[in-house]
VOBA-1610 file (N, C-alpha, C; in pm, whole numbers, padded with zeros to 5 digits, always signed):
BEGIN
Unk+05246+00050-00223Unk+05169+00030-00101Unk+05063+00140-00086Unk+05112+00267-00093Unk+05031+00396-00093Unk+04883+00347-00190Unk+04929+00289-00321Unk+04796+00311-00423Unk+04746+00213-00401Unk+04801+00069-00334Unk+04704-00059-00336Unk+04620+00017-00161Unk+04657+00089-00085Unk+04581+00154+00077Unk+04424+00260+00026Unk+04496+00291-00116Unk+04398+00387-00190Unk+04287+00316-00221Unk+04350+00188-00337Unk+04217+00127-00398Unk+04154+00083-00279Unk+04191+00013-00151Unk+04142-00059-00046Unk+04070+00079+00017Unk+04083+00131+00058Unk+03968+00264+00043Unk+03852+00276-00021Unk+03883+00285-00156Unk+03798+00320-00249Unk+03676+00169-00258Unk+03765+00079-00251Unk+03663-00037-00281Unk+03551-00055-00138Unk+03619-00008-00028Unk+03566+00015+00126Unk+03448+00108+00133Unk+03479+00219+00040Unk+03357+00328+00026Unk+03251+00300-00086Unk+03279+00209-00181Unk+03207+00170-00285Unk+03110+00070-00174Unk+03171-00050-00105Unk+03095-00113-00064Unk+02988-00072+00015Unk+03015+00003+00120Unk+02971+00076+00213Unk+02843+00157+00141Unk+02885+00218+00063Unk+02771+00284-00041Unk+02669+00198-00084Unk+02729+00063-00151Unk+02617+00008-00220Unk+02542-00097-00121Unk+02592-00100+00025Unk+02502-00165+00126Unk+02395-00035+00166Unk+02435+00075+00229Unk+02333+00141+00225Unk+02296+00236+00155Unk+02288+00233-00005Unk+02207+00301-00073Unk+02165+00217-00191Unk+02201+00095-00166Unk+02165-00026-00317Unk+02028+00011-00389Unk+01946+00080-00286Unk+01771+00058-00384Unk+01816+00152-00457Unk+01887+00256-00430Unk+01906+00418-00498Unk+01938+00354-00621Unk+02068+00282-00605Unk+02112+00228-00681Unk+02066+00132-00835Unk+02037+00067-00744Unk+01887-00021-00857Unk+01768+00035-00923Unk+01711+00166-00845Unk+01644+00247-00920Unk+01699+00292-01078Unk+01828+00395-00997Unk+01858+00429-01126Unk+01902+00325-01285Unk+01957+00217-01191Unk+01988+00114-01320Unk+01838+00081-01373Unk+01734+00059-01305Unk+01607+00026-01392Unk+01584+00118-01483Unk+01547+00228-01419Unk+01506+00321-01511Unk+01597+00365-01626Unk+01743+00329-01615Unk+01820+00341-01716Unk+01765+00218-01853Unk+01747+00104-01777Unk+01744-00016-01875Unk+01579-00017-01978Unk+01497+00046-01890Unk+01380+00066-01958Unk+01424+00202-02034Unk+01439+00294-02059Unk+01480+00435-02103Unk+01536+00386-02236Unk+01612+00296-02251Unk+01695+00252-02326Unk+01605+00179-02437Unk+01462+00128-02452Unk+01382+00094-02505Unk+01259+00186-02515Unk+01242+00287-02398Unk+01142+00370-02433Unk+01208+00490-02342Unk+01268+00573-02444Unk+01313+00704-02362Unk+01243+00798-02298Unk+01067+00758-02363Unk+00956+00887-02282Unk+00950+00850-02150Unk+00995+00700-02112Unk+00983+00700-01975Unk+01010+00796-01880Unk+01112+00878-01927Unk+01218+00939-01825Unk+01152+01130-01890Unk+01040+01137-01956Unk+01008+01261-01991Unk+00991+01316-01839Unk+00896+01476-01862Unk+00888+01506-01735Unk+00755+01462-01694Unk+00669+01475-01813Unk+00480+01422-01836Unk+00529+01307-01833Unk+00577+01156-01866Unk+00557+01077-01757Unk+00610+01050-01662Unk+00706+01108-01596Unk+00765+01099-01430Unk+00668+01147-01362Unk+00605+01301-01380Unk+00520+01330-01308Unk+00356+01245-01296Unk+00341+01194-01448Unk+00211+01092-01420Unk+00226+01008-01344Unk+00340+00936-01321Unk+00375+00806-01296Unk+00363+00844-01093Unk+00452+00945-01043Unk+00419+01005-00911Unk+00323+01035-00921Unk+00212+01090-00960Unk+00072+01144-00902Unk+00023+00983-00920Unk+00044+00912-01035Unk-00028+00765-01045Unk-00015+00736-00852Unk+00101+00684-00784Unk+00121+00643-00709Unk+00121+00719-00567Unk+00093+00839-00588Unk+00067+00895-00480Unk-00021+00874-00348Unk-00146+00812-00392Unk-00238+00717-00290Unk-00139+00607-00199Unk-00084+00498-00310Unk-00031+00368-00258Unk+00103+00454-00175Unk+00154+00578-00226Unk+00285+00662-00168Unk+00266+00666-00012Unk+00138+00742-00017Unk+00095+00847+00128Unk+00064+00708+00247Unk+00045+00633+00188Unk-00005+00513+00266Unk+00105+00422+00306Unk+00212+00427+00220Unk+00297+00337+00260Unk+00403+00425+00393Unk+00376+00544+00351Unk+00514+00642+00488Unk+00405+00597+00628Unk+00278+00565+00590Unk+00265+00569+00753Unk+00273+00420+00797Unk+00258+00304+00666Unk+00271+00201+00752Unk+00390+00175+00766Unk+00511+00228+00687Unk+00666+00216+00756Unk+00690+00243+00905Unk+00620+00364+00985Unk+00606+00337+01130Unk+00565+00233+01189Unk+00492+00164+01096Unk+00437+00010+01142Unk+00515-00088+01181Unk+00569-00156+01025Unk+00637-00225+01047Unk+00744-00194+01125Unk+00842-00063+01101Unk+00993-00058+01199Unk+00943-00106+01314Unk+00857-00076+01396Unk+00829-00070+01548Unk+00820-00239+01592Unk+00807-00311+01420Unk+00820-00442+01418Unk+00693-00501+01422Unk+00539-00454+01359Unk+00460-00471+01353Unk+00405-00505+01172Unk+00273-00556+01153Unk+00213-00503+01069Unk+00067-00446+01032Unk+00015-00410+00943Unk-00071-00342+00909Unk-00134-00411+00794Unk-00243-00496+00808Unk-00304-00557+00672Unk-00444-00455+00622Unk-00465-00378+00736Unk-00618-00339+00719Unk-00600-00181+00620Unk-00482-00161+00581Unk-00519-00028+00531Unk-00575-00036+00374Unk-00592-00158+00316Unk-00679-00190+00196Unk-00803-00132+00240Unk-00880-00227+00314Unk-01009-00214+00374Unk-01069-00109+00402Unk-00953-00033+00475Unk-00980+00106+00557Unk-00954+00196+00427Unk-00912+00215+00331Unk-00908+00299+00226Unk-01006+00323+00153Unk-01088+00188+00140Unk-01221+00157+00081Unk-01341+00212+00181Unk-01321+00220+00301Unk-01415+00299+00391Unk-01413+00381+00399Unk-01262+00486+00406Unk-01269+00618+00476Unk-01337+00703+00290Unk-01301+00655+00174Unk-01241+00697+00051Unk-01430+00711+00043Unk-01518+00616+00079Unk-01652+00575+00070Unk-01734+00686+00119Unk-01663+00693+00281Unk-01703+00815+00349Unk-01704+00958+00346Unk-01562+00959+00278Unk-01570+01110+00231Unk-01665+01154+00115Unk-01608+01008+00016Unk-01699+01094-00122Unk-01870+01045-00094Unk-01946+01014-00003Unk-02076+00974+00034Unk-02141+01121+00141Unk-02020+01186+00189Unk-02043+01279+00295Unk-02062+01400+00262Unk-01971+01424+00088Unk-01957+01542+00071Unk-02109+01627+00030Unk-02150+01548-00011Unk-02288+01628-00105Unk-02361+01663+00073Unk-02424+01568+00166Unk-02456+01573+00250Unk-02424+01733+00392Unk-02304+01690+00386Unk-02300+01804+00499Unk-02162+01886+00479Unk-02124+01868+00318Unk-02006+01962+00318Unk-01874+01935+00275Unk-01779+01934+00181Unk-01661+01879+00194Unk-01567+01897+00308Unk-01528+02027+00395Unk-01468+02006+00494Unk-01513+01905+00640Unk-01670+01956+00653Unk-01730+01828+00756Unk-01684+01654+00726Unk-01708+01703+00585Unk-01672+01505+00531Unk-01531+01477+00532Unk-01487+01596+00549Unk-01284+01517+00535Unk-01293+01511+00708Unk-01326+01589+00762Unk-01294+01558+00941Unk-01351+01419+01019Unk-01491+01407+00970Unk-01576+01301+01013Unk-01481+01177+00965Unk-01425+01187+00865Unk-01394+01091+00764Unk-01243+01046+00860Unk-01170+01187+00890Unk-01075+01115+00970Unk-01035+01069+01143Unk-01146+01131+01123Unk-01223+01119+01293Unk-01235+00922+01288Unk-01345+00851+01187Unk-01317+00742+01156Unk-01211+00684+01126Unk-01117+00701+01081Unk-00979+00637+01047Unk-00905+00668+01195Unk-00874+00762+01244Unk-00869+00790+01382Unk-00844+00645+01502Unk-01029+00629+01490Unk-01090+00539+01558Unk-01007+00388+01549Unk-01053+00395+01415Unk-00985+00242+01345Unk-00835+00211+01404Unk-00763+00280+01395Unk-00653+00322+01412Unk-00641+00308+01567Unk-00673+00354+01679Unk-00628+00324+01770Unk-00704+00238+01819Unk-00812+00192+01760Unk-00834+00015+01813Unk-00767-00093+01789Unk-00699-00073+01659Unk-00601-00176+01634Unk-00483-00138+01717Unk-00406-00046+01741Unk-00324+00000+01823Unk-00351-00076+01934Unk-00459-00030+02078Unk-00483-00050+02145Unk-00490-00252+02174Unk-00534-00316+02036Unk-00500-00495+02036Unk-00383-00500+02028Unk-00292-00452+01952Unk-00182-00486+01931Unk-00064-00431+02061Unk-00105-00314+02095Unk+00003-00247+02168Unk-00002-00279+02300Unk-00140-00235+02379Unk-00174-00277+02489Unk-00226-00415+02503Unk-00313-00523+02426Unk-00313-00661+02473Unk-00223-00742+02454Unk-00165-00678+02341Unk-00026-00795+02353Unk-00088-00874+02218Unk-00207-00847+02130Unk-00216-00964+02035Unk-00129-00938+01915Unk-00131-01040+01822Unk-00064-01020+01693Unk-00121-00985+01631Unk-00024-00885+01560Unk-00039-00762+01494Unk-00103-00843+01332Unk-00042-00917+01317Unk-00133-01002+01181Unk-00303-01040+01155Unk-00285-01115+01271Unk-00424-01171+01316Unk-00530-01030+01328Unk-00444-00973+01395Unk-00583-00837+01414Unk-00616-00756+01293Unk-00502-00688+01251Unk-00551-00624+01107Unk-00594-00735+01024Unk-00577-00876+00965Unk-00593-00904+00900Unk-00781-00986+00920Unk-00784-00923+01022Unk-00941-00965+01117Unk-01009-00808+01043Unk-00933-00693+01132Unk-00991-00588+01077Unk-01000-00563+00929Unk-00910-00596+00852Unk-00951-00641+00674Unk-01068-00659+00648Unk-01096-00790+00749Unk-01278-00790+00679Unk-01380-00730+00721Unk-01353-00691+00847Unk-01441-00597+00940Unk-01486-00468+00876Unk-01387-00398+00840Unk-01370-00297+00769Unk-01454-00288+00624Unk-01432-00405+00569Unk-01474-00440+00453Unk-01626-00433+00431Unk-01674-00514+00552Unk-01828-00577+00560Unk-01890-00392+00596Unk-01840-00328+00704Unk-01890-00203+00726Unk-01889-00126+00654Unk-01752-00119+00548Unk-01789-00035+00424Unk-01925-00033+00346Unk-01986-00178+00312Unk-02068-00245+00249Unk-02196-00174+00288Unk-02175-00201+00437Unk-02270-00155+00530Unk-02340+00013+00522Unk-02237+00066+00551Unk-02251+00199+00547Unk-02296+00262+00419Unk-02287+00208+00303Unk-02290+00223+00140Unk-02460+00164+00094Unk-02478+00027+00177Unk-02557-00013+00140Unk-02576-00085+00038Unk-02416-00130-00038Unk-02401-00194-00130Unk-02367-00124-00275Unk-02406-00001-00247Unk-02402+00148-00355Unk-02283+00181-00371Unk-02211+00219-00496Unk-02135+00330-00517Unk-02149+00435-00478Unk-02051+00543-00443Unk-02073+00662-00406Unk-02026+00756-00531Unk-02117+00905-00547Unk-02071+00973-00635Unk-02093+01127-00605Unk-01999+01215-00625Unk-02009+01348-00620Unk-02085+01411-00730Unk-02168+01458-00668Unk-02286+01485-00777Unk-02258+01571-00909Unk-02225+01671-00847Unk-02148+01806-00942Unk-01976+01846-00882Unk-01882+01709-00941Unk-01725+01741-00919Unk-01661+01891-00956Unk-01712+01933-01105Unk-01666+02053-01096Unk-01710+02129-01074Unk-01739+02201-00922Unk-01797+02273-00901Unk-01831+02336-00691Unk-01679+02209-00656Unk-01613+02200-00558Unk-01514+02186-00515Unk-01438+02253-00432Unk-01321+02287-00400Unk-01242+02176-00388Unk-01332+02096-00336Unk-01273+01949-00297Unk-01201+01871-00405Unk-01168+01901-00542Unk-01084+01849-00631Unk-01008+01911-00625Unk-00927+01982-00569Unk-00830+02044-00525Unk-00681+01915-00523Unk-00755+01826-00411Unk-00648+01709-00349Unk-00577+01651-00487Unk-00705+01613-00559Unk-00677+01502-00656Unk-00632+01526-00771Unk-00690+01688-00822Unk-00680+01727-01009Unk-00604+01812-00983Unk-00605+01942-00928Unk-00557+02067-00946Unk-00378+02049-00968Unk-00306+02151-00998Unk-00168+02146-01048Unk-00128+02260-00949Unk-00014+02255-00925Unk+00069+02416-00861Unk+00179+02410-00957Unk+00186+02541-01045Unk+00309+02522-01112Unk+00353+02419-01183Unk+00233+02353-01294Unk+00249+02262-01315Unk+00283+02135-01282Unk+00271+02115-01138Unk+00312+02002-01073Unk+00178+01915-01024Unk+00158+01807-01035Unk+00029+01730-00950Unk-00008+01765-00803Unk-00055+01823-00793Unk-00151+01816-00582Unk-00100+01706-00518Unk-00149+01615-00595Unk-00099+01505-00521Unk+00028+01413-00477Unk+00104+01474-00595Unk+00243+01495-00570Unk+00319+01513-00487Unk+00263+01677-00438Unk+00299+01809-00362Unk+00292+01728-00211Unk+00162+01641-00214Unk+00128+01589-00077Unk+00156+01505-00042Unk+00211+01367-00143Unk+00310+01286-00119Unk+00432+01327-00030Unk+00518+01394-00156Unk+00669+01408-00099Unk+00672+01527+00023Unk+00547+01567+00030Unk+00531+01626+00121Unk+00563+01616+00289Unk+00416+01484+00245Unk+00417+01428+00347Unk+00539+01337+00432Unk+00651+01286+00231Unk+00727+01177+00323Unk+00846+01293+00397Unk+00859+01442+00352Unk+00960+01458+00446Unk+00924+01518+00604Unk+00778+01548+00620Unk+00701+01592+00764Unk+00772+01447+00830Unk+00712+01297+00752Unk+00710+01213+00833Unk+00837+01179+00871Unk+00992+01204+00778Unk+01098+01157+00719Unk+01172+01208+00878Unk+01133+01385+00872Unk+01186+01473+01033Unk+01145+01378+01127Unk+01027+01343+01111Unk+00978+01263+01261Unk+01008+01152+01278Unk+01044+01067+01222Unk+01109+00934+01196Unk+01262+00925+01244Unk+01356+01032+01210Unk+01480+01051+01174Unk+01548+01134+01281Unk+01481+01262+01301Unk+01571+01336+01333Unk+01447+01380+01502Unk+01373+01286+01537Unk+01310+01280+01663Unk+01346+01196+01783Unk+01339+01243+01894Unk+01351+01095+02007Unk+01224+01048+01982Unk+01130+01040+01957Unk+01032+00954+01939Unk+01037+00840+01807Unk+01151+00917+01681Unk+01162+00816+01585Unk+01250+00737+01619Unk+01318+00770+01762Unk+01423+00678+01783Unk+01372+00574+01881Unk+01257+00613+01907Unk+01195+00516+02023Unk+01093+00415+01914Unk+01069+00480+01807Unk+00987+00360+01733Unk+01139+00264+01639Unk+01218+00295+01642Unk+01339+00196+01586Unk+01365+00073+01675Unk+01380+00160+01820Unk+01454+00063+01939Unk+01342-00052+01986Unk+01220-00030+01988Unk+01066-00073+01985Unk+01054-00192+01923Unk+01109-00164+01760Unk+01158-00236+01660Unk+01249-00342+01671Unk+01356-00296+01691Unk+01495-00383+01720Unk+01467-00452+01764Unk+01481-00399+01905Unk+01476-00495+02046Unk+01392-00434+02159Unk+01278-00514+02163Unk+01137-00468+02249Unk+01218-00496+02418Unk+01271-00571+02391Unk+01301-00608+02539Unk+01371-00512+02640Unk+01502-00436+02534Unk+01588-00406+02615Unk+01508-00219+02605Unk+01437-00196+02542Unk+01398-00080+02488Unk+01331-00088+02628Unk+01193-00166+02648Unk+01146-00157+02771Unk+01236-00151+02896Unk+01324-00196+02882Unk+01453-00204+03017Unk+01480-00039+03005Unk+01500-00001+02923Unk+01568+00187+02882Unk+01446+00237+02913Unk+01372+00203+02956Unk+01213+00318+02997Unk+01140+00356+02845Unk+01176+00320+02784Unk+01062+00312+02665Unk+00939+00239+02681Unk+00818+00291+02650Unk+00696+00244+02619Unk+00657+00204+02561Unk+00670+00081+02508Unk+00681+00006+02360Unk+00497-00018+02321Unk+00424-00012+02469Unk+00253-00022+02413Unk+00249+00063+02344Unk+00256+00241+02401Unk+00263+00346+02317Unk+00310+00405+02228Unk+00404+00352+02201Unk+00486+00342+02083Unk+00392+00293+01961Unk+00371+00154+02002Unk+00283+00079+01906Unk+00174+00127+01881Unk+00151+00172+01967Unk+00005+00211+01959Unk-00014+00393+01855Unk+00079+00468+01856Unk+00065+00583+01782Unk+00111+00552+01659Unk+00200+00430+01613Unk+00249+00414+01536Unk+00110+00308+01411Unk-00029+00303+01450Unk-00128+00206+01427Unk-00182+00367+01398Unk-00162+00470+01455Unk-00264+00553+01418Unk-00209+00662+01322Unk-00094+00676+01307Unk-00014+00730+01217Unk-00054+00675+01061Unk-00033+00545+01091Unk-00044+00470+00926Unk-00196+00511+00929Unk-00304+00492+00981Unk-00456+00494+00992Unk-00500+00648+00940Unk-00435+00736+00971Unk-00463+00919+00929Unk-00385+00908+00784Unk-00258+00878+00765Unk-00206+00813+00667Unk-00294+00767+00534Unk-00357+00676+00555Unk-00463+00640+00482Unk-00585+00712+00429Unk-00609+00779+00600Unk-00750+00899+00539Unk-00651+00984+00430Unk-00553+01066+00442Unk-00507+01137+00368Unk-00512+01060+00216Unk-00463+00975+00192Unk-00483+00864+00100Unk-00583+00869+00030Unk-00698+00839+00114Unk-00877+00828+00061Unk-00912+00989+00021Unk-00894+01081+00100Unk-00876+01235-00014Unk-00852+01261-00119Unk-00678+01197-00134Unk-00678+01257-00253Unk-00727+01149-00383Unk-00778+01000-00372Unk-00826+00923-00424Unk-00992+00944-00450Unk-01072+01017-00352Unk-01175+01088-00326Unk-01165+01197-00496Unk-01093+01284-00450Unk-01111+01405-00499Unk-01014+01367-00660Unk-00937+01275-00670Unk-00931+01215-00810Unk-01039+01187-00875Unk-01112+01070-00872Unk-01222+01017-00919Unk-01352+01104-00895Unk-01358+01156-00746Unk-01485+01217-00738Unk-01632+01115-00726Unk-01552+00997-00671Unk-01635+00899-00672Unk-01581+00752-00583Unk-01649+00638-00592Unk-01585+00519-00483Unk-01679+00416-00526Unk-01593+00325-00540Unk-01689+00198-00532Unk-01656+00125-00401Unk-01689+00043-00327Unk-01680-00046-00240Unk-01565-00129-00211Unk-01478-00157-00314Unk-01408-00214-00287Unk-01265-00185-00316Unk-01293-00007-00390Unk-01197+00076-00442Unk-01017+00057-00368Unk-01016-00029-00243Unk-00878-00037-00148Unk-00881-00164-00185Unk-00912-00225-00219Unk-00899-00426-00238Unk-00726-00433-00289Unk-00637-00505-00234Unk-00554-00508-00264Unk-00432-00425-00279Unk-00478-00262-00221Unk-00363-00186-00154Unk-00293-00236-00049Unk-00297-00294+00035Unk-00237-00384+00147Unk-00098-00405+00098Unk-00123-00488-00048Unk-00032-00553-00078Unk+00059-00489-00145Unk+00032-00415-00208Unk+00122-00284-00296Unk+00190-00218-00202Unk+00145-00188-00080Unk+00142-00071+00012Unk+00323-00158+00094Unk+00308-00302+00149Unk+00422-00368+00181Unk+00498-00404+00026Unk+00452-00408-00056Unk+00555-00433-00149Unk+00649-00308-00131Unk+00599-00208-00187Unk+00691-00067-00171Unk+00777-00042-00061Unk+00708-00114+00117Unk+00824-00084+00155Unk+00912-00198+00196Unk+00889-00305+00182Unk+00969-00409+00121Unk+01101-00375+00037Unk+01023-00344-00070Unk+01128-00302-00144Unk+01247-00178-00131Unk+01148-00101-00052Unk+01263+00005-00002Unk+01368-00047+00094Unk+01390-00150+00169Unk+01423-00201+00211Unk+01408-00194+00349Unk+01288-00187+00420Unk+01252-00195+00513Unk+01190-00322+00614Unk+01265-00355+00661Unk+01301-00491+00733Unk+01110-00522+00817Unk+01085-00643+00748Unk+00971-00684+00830Unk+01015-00781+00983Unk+01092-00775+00997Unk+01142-00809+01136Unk+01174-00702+01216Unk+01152-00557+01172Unk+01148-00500+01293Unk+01293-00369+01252Unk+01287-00279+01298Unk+01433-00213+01372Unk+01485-00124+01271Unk+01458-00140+01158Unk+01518-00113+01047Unk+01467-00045+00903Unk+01452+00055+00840Unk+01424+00124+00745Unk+01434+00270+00757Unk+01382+00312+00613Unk+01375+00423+00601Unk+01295+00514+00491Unk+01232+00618+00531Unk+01154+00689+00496Unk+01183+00733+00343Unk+01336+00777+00339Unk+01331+00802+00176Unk+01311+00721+00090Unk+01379+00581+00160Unk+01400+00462+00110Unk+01249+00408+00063Unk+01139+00370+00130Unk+01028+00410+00128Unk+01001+00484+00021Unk+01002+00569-00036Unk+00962+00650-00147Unk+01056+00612-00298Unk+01145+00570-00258Unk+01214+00490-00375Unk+01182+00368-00398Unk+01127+00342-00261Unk+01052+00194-00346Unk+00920+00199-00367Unk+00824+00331-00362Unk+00685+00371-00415Unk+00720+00364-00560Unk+00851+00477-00591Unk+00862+00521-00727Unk+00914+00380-00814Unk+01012+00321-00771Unk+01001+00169-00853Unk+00901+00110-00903Unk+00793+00057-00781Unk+00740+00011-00826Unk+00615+00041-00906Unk+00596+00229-00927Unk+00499+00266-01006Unk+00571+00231-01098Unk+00694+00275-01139Unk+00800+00249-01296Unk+00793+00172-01321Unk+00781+00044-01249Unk+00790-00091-01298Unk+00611-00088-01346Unk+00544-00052-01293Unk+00383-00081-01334Unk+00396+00003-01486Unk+00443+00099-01483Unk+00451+00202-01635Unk+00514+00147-01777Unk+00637+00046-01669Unk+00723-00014-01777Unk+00640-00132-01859Unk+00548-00142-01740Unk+00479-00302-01836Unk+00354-00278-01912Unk+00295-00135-01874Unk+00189-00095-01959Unk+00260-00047-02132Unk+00387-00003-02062Unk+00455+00047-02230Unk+00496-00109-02303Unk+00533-00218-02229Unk+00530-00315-02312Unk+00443-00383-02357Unk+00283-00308-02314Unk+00197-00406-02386Unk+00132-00510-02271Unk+00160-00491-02149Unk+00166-00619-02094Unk+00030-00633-02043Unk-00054-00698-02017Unk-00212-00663-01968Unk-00183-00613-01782Unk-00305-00566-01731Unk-00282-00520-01573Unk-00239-00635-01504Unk-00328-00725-01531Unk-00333-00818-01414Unk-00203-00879-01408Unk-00064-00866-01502Unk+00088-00936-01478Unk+00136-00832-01362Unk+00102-00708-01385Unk+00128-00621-01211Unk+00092-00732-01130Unk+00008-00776-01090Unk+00037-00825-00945Unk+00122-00994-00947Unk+00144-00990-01039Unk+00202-01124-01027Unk+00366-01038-01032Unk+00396-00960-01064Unk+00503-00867-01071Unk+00518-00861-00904Unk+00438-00778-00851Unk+00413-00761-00680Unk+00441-00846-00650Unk+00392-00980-00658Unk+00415-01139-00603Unk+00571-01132-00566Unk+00620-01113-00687Unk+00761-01162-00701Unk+00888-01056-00629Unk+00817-00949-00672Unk+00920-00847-00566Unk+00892-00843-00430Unk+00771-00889-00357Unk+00804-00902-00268Unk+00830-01046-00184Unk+00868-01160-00253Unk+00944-01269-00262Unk+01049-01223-00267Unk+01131-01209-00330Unk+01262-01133-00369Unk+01290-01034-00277Unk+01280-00976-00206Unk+01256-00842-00134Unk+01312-00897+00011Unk+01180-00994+00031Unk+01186-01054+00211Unk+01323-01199+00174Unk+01353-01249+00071Unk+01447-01309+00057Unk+01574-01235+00141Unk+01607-01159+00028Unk+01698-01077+00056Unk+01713-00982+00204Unk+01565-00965+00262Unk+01606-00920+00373Unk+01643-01026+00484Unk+01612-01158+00504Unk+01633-01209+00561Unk+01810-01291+00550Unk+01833-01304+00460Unk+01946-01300+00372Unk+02057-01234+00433Unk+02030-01091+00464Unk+02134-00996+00539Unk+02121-01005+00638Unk+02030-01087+00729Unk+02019-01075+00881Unk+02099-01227+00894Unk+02110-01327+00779Unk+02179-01438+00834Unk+02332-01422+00757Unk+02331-01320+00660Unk+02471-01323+00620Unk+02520-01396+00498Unk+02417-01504+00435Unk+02440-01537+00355Unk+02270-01559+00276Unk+02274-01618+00131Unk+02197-01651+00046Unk+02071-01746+00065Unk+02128-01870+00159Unk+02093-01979+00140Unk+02110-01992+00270Unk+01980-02110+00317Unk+01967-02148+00450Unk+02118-02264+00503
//
């Protein structure tokens, strides 16, 4: 009786484990199963390429995870990546690299609490509006550019590659500012009454407002979080290239919810998490690395994306009804 109370334990803590830490979980089995065909995967030169690779789509996805939990979404941070990323590297020669990173997020700022302000305070859907501001964003990029690429005239020879090239201790910048960023955001998410007011926001809007929560304002900082999010984003994508084309964000949107999709962060609202979030950045760069080592051309990445995040919202909806199948 004693050893069958044991295993019933043990199988209790196994389960328990692999409900909330399964992505951990699945990480490591991927990266085991690819390793096993190409062991450089798991070197330290490509782990660390593979994080600085994803560090843009990284920094961008911790702020729209405030998004969605609060039970919202965010389509415009493609668009807006391609603007702010436009603005900085168009600003710098002009009036300065520090003027051009402030102006730059002074604009994202803006963006940011106008969509806030539709979504939080009018009450519209959060789809319809960013996915309005998508093109808005888009056409003004155009606008502001004039149709032009932007280029830093003389890259080496400004501080401003700092974000994108420079190393500390052999480690990527951009790295540093990733995981940086996800544990600033990870405290504020986690271990704040305000991250607990963007969960409950999430959950259940109704009863949250009954508890004296402010669910406009809620929403509404949580639109401008992901939006600065992004400028940070367009920096260090800025100061990578040292350059921008127009449409340089086309299709971060979608990468940006795949990752936290996959981390398992519930698009209905109430539910995720920040590390989690970063385990599903790092997947799905591995998975992009794994298919360049097989040969595979770019464009099966997004049909890859397609499918994980099919698979992803399956499964999350899946655990909210308890079973597989409708």
């Amino acid at each position: 009786m004693q050893v069958t109370g044991r295993w019933s334990g043990l199988r209790a803590a196994l389960t328990g484990s692999f409900k909330h830490q399964g992505i951990l979980y699945a990480f490591i089995l991927f990266l085991a199963g690819v390793a096993v065909a190409y062991p450089t995967v798991l070197s330290i030169g490509n782990v660390l390429t593979v994080v600085q690779q994803v560090s843009v789509i990284g920094v961008m996805a911790l702020g729209v995870t405030f998004v969605v939990i609060a039970g919202q979404l965010d389509l415009s941070v493609g668009s807006l990546l391609s603007l702010t990323t436009v603005m900085v590297v168009g600003l710098h020669d002009q009036v300065g690299p520090l003027p051009a990173i402030l102006i730059m997020f002074a604009a994202a700022a803006l963006v940011g609490a106008f969509n806030g302000f539709l979504v939080g305070f009018l009450k519209l859907n959060s789809l319809i509006v960013t996915l309005g501001m998508l093109s808005a964003l888009q056409g003004i990029t155009f606008l502001y550019s004039g149709g032009n690429n932007v280029n830093i005239q003389d890259p080496n020879q400004t501080w401003f590659k700092v974000f994108g090239r420079a190393f500390v201790l052999h480690v990527p910048v951009p790295m540093i500012i990733f995981l940086g960023l996800a544990v600033v955001l990870g405290v504020l998410l986690h271990r704040t009454g305000y991250g607990r007011r963007v969960f409950a926001v999430g959950g259940n809007p109704t009863a949250s407002s009954y508890s004296g929560v402010r669910s406009s304002r809620i929403v509404f900082t949580t639109f401008m979080i992901s939006a600065l999010c992004t400028g940070v984003a367009a920096v260090i994508l800025g100061s990578r290239v040292m350059g921008s084309q127009n449409t340089v964000g086309q299709g971060y949107e979608l990468q940006v919810l795949a990752a936290i999709i996959l981390g398992g962060t519930s698009l209905l609202g109430g539910a995720g998490s920040m590390f989690k979030t970063v385990i599903g950045v790092l997947i799905l760069g591995f998975i992009q690395n794994a298919l360049l080592l097989l040969g595979f051309a770019y464009y099966v990445q997004w049909l890859v994306t397609w499918f994980v995040i099919i698979v992803a919202v399956w499964f999350d909806v899946a655990s909210k009804r308890g079973r597989l199948w409708a």
